[in-house]
C-alpha positions, -999 to 999 in steps of 0.1 A, spaced: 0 0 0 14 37 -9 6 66 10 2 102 3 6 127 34 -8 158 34 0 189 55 -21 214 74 -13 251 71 -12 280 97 -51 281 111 -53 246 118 -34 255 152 -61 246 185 -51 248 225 -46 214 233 -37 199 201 -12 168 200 -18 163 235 -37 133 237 -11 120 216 17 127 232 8 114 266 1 80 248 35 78 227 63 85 241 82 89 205 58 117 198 70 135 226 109 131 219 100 144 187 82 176 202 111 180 229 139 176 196 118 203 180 125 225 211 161 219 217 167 233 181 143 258 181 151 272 217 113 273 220 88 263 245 68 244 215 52 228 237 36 254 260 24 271 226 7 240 216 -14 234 252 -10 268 270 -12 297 247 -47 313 243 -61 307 208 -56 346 203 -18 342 216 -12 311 195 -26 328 161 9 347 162 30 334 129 60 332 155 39 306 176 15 290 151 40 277 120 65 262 151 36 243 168 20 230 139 46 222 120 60 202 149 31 185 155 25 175 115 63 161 115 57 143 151 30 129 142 47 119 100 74 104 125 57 85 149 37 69 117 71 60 103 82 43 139 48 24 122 61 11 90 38 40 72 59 61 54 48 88 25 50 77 -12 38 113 -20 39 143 -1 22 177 -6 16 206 25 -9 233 22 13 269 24 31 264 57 24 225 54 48 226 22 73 226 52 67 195 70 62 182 36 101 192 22 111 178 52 90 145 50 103 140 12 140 146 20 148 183 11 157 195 40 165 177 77 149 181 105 165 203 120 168 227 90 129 227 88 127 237 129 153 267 120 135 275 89 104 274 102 108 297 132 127 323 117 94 323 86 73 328 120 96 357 130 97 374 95 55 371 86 47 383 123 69 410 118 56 422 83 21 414 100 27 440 126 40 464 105 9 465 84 -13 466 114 12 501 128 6 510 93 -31 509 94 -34 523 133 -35 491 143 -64 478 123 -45 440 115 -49 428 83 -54 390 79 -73 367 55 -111 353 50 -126 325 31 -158 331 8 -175 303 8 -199 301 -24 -185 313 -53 -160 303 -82 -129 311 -74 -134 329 -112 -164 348 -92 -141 355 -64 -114 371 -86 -138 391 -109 -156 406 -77 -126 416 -54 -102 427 -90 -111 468 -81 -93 461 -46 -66 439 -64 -59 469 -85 -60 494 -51 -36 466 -36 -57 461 -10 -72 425 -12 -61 395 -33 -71 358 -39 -51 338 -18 -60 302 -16 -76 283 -44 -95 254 -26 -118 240 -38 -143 251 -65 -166 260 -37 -144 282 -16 -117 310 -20 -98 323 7 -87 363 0 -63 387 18 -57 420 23 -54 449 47 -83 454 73 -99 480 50 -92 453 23 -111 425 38 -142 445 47 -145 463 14 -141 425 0 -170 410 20 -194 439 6 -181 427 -30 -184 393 -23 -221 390 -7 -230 413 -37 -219 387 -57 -233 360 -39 -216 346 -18 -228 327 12 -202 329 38 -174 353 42 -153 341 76 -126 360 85 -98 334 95 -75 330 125 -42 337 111 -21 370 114 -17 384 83 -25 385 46 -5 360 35 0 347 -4 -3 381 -13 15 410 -28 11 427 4 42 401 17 70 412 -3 94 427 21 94 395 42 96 377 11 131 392 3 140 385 39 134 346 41 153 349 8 183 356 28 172 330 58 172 305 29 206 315 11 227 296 37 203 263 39 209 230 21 179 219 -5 182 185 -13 163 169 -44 130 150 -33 133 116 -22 97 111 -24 72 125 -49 69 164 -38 42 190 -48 42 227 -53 10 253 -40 32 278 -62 29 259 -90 6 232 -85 26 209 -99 57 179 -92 90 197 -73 116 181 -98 147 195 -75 164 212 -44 169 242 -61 132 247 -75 120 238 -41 143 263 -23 126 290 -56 89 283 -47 95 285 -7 101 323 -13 75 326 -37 49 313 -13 48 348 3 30 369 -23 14 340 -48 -18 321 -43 -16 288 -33 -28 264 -63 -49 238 -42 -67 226 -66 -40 227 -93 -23 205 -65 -51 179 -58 -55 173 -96 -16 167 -103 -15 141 -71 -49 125 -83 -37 117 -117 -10 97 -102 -29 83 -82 -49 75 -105 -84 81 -90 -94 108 -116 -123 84 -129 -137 49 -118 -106 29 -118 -87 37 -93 -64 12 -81 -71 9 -44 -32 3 -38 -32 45 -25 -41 59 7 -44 97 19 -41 109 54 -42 142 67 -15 143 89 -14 169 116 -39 193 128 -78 204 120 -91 186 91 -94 213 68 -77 194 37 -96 164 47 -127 185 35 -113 204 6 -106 168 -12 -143 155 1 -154 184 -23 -133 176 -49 -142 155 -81 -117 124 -65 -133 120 -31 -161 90 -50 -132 74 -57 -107 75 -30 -114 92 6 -86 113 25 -92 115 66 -71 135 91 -46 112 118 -48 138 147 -62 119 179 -54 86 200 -88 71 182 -75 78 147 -38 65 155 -57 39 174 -78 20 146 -45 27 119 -21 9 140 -47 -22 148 -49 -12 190 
């Protein structure tokens, strides 16, 4: 059987998440305490401490969940389940270098905190810009993500909102400055949209609006080894197969200020999969692997789900009935 791992993003971060599953394998937790010796972080305190307000923060959020995503991609390996395929959603892409062989470890811990650092910092910035009014990101649920581009393309061109996160044909996720987001949700609903949720991340990320950081995790990055894929790799940049080290190390700056290509994504993997139409092999299986179930969802509304199902591995009970306990 082949596997495919996939990757939560910042938002998928929840007080108490892991813990269950740390108190039950003890490997989990080496891999959590590792995390913390490298990153001179107390991961662990933002992961079942920190206020969901406090833990939104890109300089607490990306470290927790994207040591929990690898604890967890380890522990599975301790398992004898190891990815075959590997795609991450935005900060996901991370764990998922990591998982396919691009970078150690360790390299995605130091990576990974000082990307925290750099986005909060640009987040704050635009919030002192905008007397404190933060920008962020919100999903529209509803509309095409054509619909989504055609309503919000007057703010585009102000440079005040953009699409951000291409889902699912059902939902869009846009971001923008505070002023941005509001003046997008009058758009939107005008359009006809059903739901406009503003999101629990800090800033408006996949956008223009992240360019200055982007040049600065350009230098972070200069000085780290990226190794060719191991495994079979995916791009949100490009929504396609990562053929090397040095196109990974390209995209992981472009991921700042260009959409993520979810869709794009889930398409490329499904064709090798081969689940695009009624015989699908049955030799694949996709897990969510780390926090929330978001990307769980986004495939359940794809044209693939009918053929193949993806589920998240995020709680003793899910661990549980994989491993036969």
């Amino acid at each position: 059987m082949k596997n495919v791992f996939l990757f939560p993003g910042q938002g998928a971060q929840k007080k108490g998440m892991f813990l269950d599953i740390c108190q039950k394998y003890p490997e989990a937790m080496k891999t959590v305490k590792l995390a913390e010796e490298i990153a001179e972080e107390a991961i662990s305190a933002f992961m079942w401490e920190r206020e969901e307000d406090e833990l939104a923060r890109s300089d607490r959020s990306q470290l927790a969940i994207t040591t929990a995503s690898l604890a967890l991609a380890k522990l599975l390996a301790s398992r004898g389940i190891s990815p075959d395929l590997c795609a991450g959603f935005s900060l996901g892409e991370f764990s998922a270098l990591c998982m396919s062989g691009v970078l150690s470890f360790e390299e995605t811990i130091r990576v990974v905190k000082e990307r925290g650092i750099i986005m909060q910092k640009a987040c704050d910035a635009l919030s002192a810009a905008s007397a404190g009014s933060k920008p962020g990101m919100a999903a529209v649920i509803g509309l095409t993500p054509e619909q989504v581009e055609a309503a919000i393309n007057p703010l585009a061109l102000e440079g005040i909102a953009f699409p951000a996160n291409l889902n699912s044909p059902k939902q869009t996720v846009i971001s923008g400055t505070a002023a941005g987001l509001d003046k997008a949700e009058t758009l939107c609903k005008e359009a006809g949209c059903r739901r406009f949720i503003k999101l629990k991340v800090a800033g408006p990320f996949h956008s223009p609006l992240m360019a200055e950081a982007a040049a600065r995790f350009q230098e972070v990055l200069a000085s780290v080894t990226f190794r060719n894929p191991e495994k079979r790799l995916f791009s949100n940049v490009t929504g396609k197969e990562i053929s090397s080290g040095e196109e990974a190390r390209k995209l992981a700056i472009k991921h700042f200020t260009h959409p993520v290509q979810w869709m794009s994504e889930e398409g490329e993997m499904a064709g090798i999969i081969d689940c695009k139409n009624e015989n699908c092999s049955g030799e694949w299986r996709l897990f969510e692997v780390g926090p929330g179930s978001v990307l769980s969802g986004l495939w359940r509304d794809s044209a693939y789900s009918t053929h193949i199902a993806c589920g998240p591995l995020n709680t003793v009970d899910s661990l549980a009935e994989l491993f036969c306990e």
